[in-house]
N, C-alpha and C positions, 0 to 999 in steps of 0.2 A: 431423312435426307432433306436438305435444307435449297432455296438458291435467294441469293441476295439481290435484292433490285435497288439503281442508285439512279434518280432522279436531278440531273444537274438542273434547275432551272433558272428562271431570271432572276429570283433574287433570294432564290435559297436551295440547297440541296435537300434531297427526301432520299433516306436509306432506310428499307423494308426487306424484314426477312419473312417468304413462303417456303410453307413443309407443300413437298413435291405431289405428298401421292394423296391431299385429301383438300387442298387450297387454302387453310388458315394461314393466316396473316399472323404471326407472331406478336409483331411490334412494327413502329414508325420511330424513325427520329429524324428533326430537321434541325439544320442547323443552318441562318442568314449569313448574307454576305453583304449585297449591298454595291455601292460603286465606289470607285476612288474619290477622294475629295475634291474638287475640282472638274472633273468629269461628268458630263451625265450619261453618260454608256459606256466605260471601260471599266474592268473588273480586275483585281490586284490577284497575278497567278499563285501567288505562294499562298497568300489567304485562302482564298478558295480550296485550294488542296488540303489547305487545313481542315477547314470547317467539312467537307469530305472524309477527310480522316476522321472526325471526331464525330460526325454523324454514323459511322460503320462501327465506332468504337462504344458510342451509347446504347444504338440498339441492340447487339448485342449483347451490353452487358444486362440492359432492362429486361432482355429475354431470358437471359439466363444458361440460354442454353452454349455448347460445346463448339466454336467456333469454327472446330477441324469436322462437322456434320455439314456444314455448309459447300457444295461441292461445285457451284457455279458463280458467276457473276454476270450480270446483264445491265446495260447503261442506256437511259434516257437521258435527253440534253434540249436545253433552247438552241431551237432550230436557228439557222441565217447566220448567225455569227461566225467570227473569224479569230483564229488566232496564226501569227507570221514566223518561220521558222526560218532561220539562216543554211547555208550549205553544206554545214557540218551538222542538220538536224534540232538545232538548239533554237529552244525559243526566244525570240527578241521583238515580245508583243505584250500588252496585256491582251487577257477576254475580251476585246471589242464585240458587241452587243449587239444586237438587232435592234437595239434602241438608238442605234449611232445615226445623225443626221448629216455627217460630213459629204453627200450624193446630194447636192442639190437638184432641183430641176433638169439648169441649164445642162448639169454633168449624165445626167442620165438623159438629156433627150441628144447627147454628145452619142452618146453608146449605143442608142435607138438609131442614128443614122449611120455608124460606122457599122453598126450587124446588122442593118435591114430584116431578112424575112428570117433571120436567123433566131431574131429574139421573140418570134414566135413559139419558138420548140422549147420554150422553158412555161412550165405549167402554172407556175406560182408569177411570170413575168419578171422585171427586174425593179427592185427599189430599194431608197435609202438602208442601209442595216443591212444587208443583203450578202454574204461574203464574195462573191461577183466582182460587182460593184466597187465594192470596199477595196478589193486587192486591184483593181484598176487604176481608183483615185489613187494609190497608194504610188504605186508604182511610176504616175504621172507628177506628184507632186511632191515627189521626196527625194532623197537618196539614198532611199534603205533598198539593200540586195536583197531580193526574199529569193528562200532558196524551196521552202515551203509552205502548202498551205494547210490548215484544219478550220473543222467546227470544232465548236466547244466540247460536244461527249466523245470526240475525236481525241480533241487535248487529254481530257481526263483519264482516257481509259489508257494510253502513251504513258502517262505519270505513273498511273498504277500496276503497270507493266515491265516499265523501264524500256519496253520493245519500242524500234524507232521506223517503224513498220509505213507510216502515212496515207492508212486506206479512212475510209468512211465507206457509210453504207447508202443504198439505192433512194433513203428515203430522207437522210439528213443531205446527202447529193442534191438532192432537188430540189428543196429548197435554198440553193446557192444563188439560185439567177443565171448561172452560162453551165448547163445541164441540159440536156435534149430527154425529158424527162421522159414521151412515148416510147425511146430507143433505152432508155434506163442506164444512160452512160452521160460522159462530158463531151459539151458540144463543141467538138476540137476545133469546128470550123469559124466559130464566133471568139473562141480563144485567141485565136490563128489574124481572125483582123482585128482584132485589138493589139495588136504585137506584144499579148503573154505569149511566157512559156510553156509550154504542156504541161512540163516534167515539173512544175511548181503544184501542179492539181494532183490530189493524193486518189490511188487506187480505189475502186469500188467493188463492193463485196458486198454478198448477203448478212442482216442482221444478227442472225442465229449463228452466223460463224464465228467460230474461235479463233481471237488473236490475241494470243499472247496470253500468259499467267502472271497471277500477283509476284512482284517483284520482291525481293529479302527483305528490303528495306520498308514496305509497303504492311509485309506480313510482320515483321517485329512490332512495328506501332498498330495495327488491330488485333491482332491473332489470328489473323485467316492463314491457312498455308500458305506456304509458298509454293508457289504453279497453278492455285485454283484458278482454273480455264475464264477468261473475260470474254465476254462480245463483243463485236464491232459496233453493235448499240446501234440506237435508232432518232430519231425524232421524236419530242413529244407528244407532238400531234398526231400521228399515226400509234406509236406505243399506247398513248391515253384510249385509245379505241379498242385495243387489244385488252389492256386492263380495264374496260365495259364492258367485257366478253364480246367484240366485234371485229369479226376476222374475214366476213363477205356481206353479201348483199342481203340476205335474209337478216343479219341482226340486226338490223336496223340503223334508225340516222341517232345523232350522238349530238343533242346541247350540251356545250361545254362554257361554264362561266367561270375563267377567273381574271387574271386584270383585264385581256381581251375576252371575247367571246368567241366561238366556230360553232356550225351547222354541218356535219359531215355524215358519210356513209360509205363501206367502202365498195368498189367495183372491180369488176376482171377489165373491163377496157376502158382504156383515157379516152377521159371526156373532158373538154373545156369547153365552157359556157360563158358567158357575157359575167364579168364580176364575180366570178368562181372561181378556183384553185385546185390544181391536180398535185399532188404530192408523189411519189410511189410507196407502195406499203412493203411491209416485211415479205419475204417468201418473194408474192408476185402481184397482179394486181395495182389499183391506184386508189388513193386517196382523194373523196371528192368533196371539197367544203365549199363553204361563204365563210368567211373571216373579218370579224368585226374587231374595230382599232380599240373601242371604248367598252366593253362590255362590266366587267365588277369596277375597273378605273371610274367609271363615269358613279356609283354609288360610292365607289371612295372618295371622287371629289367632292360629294355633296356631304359624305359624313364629316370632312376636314373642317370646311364651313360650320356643320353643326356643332364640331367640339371646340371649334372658335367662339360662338356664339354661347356655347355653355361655362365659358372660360371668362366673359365676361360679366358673368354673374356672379363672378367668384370661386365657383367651383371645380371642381379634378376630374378630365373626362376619362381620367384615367380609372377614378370610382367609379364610372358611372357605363354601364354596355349601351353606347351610342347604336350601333348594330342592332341591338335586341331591341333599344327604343324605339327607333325608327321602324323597326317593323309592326309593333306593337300597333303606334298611332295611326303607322298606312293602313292596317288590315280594316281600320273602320271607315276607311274610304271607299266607295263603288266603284267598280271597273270603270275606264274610261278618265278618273280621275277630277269629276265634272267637270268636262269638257277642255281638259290641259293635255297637253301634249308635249312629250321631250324628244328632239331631234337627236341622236346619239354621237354627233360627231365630234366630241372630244379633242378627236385626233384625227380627224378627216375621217379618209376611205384609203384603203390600199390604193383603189384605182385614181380617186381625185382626194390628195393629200389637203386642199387648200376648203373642203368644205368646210362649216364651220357648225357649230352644234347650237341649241335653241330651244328656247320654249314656244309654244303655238299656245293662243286664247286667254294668256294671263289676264285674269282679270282680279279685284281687291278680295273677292271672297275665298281667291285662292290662300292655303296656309301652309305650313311646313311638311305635312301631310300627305296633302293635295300633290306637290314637285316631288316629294321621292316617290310617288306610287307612279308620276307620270315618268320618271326617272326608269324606274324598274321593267314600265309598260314598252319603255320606248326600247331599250334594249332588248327586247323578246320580239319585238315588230321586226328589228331589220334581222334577227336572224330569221323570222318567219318568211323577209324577201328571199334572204339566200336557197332555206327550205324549198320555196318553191320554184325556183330556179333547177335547183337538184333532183326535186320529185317529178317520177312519172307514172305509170300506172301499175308498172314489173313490181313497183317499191309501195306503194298507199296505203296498204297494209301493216308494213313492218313498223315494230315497237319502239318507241322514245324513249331514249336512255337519255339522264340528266346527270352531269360531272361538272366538278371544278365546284370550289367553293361557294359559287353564287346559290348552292341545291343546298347547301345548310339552313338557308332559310326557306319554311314552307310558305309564306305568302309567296315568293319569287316561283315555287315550284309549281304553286297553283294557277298563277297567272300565264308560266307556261302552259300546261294543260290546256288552259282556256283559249287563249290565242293559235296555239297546234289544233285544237280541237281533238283532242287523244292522250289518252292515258300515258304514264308517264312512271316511268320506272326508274327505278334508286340502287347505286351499288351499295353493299357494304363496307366497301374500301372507297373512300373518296381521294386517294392519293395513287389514281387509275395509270400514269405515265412510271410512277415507280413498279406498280404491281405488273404493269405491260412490261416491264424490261425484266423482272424477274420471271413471267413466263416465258420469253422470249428464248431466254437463259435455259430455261428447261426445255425445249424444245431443241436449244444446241447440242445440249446433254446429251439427244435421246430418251430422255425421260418421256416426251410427249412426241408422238410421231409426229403432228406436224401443228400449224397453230390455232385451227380449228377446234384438235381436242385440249391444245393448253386453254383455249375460250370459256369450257366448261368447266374450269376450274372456278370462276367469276362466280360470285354470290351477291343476289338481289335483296333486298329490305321486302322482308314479305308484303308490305304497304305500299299499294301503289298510289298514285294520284290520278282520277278522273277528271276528266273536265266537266264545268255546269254549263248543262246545256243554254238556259239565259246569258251568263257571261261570254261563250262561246259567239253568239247572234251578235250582241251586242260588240264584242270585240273586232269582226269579219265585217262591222259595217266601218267601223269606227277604220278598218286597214285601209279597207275600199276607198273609203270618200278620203283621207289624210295622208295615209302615212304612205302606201303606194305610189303615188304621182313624189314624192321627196323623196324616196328611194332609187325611184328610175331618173334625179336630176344629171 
């Protein structure tokens, strides 16, 4: 017995099939999407559906196995996003992204004075990308009648159903921006002076429930049945915890690097903190991170540069694993990076978008080296701020899990280690938001009573990573005296 987990994210889909009663991972397939031309955060809805289609249709056939064993479906999605549906239920939007910057300042600190103490009850706060927001500006500076709204694993799992249902669930809700995330509902009363309509914000429901089955048309182009049960699916961010095996407080806090970064862990009671983010998790519960704008971005800006640079030598950085290089040459560099420092703001901060990012202590003896190790170092510092903003002493204990593709490299794992000060543990699935959606799935089933024991389906890389104690000291002074005082600017 099989359940399928389908990973919408920001620029690609991941579909993963798990056998129920022993947690092997069959197979992965991903298939890119990318943005419209023209656009830099809208996403083409037919495409998408496609590349969806055909990431369900590859891995199954790479697996091999019988399509009709497959008895669930569960969906993760990037969080924030919007897509607008008319009165008749019909969409007349692309995927607008969480990458959308159409929120300026001035329009968000519009909506800050029109909801006063209202826009306090959103955990994650309000910003650009934000579906909130988005359907606000929208509404104010267009002529389009929206009759509905979703998130994106909202859209997709509506497609793959045909059912025109307009629920989401408690943890993709809250990341909207107008959600009263402590109450686990929408915060009518903020809806209400912005003169939306309610009845445009779609129903909210638990993760685990089933809405709706694959649709004829759905099942003739993969081979899944027709009526294999869907989820109402979840958020990345939270699902990617679930697929770490972390479903409370004892499993520990969760590095996650892939274009952004996050520092989470999860909790039974909302807590917001200065610069932190409450999400709601699956079942019950909250989501507590630090959310960094730049985390693998900021290594991929530097690798762009490097394969520009390797480009003018004449050569193909296409022959050549820039990635692997780069790690190669950093690992012979000392912690600390002699004496360089990268500020990580890429892309500001959630809270102050306009910071801007930097090197500290360039000097001539610095080399290409030297800036990606400070590069790598600088991104493990702010999430180490967020960490200890989150940690207290209930949690000081519990284990470091490390996800998202920045933990394919072990210099970046190590240097975690070292700046945590704590061992550091590895899944074997690194594709944690698809495999969280497919537990999730099994836990709608009934398969797993509840998502604690779907947790212990997770399988760890028997190799852990320690920290060295000399680099540890050395990095804790290096937070102390630099990076701390630029964190709290």
């Amino acid at each position: 017995m099989y359940s399928l987990g389908i990973d919408l994210g920001t620029n690609s889909v991941k579909s993963l099939i798990l056998k129920l009663d022993n947690g092997d991972i069959l197979g992965i397939a991903q298939k890119g999407y990318g943005y419209i031309i023209g656009t830099s955060a809208e996403q083409d809805r037919d495409y998408v559906l496609k590349m969806v289609v055909e990431s369900i249709r590859q891995v199954i056939a790479d697996t091999g196995i019988n399509a009709e064993q497959i008895r669930c479906v569960g969906l993760s999605g990037q969080m924030h996003g919007t897509v607008l549906y008319n009165r008749s239920g019909e969409p007349i939007s692309n995927i607008i992204t969480w990458e959308d910057d159409r929120c300026d300042k001035a329009f968000l600190d519009e909506i800050t004075e029109i909801g006063g103490e209202e826009i306090e009850k959103s955990g994650c706060g309000i910003a650009t990308g934000f579906m909130g927001p988005t359907v606000y500006h929208i509404s104010r500076h267009s002529n389009i009648e929206i009759g509905h709204v979703l998130l994106p694993t909202d859209w997709i799992r509506q497609e793959l159903t045909d059912d025109k249902t307009f629920t989401t669930d408690h943890s993709n809700g809250s990341s909207a921006g107008f959600f009263d995330t402590q109450k686990r509902d929408w915060n009518y009363h903020l809806i209400s002076k912005l003169g939306l309509r309610e009845s445009i914000f779609p129903k909210v429901a638990t993760t685990t429930t089933f809405d709706g089955g694959i649709s004829k048309q759905i099942a003739e182009v993969t081979g899944l049945n027709i009526g294999t049960p869907v989820t109402v699916g979840g958020g990345d961010q939270p699902l990617s915890m679930i697929g770490s095996g972390v479903s409370d407080l004892s499993g520990g806090f969760i590095l996650n690097i892939g274009t952004g970064s996050q520092v989470s862990k999860a909790g039974e009671n909302y807590l917001k903190k200065e610069d932190t983010i409450a999400f709601c998790f699956p079942e019950r519960g909250y989501s507590l991170l630090g959310a960094a704008l730049s985390g693998g971005a900021s290594l991929n800006w530097w690798r762009t540069i490097a394969e520009g640079c390797v480009s003018m030598y004449g050569l193909n950085p296409t022959e050549i694993s820039v990635f692997k290089e780069m790690s190669r040459v950093t690992s012979e560099v000392s912690p600390g990076a002699d004496g360089l420092a990268f500020i990580p703001y890429l892309s500001g901060t959630r809270a102050k978008p306009n910071l801007k990012a930097s090197f500290i202590g360039l000097t001539r003896h610095h080399g290409f080296a030297h800036l990606t190790r400070a590069i790598m170092e600088g991104v493990i510092f702010e999430l180490y701020y967020f960490y200890e903003k989150l940690m207290d002493q209930s949690n000081y204990d519990v284990p470091l899990i490390g996800a998202g593709g920045g933990f394919s490299s072990e210099l970046w794992t190590q240097i975690s280690a070292d700046v945590f000060d704590k061992e550091v543990k590895l899944t074997v699935c690194q594709e944690q938001a698809a495999l969280g959606a497919a537990l999730t799935a099994g836990v709608g089933l009934g398969y797993y009573t509840d998502m604690k024991q779907a947790c212990k389906m997770v399988r760890y890389k028997p190799k852990t990573i320690s920290s060295k104690k000399e680099n540890a000291e050395k990095y804790k002074e290096i937070y102390d005296k630099l990076y701390r005082s630029y964190m709290e600017l």
